[in-house]
Structure formats: structure tokens, C-alpha cells
C-alpha positions as CSV (number, residue, x, y, z in Angstrom):
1,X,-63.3,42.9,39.9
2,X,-62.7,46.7,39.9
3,X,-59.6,47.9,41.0
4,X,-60.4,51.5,40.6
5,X,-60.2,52.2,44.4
6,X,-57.0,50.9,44.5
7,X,-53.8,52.3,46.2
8,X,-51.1,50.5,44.6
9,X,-47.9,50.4,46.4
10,X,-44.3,48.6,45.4
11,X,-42.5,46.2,48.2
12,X,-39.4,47.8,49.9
13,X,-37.4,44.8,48.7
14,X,-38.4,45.5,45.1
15,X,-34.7,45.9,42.7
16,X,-35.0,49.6,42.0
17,X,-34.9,50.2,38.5
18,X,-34.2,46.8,37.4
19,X,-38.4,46.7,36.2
20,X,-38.9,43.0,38.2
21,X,-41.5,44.6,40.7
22,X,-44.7,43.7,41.5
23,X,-47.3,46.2,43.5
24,X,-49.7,44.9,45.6
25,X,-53.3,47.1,46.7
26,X,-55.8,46.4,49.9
27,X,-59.3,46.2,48.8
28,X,-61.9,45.0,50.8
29,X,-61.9,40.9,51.0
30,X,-58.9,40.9,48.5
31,X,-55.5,41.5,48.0
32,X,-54.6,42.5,44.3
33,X,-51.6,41.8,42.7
34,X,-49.7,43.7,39.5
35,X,-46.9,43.8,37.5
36,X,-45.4,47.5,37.6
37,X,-44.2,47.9,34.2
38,X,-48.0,47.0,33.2
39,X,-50.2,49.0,35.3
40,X,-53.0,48.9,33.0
41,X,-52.6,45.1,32.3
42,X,-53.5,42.4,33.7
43,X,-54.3,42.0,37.7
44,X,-54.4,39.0,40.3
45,X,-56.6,39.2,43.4
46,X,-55.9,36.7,46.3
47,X,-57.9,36.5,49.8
48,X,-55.8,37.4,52.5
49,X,-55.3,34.5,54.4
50,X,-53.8,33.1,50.7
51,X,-51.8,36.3,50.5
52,X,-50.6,35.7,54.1
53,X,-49.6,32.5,53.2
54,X,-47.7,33.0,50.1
55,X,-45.9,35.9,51.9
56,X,-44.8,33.6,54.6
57,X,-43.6,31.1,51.8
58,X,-41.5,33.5,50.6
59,X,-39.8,35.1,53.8
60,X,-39.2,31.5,54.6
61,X,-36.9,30.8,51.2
62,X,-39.5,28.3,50.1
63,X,-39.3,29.3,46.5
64,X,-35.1,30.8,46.4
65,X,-33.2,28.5,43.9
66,X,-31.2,26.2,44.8
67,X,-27.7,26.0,42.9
């Protein structure tokens, strides 16, 4: 896939300079997916429905830890 076109941007919610962020781009059909203290490495691309999905999940507390 290229991601040459890509805007990249980092979630609101992501820890400053703590380096645990992720960015996520629109493309066309796909949403990609990268670590931000990579940028060159590697990328994950996800349809949106899938992306949409795991977004829910995770507003929902689906994956916090429980103590």
C-alpha cells in the first residue's frame, strides 16, 4: 500500500511526550495506522467500518485493565 498521500495526525488523548502515541491517516478505502516514534516503520491499514469498530471498543473500556 502507499502511504505517500498520507496526512498523519496524533489523537487528542495521546500522553504528550510520554512517546506511547499512535497516528492514524484517511486514505481512500483505508484507515492507516502508525506508531509515532517510527514514522518510517512499519504501518497498519484497516477498512473503516473495522476502524469504527475498534474505536467504539475502546471508548467503551473494552480493553482498560482490570486491577
Amino acid at each position: 500500500m502507499d502511504f505517500s498521500a498520507a496526512v498523519w495526525r496524533k489523537s487528542t488523548h495521546s500522553g504528550g511526550d510520554t512517546g506511547q502515541c499512535v497516528e492514524i491517516a484517511g486514505l481512500p478505502r483505508v484507515v492507516a495506522v502508525r506508531d509515532s516514534k517510527d514514522p518510517d516503520g512499519p504501518k497498519l491499514s484497516f477498512s473503516p467500518a473495522t476502524w469504527q469498530a475498534f474505536s467504539a471498543d475502546v471508548k467503551s473500556g473494552t480493553f482498560d485493565l482490570q486491577h
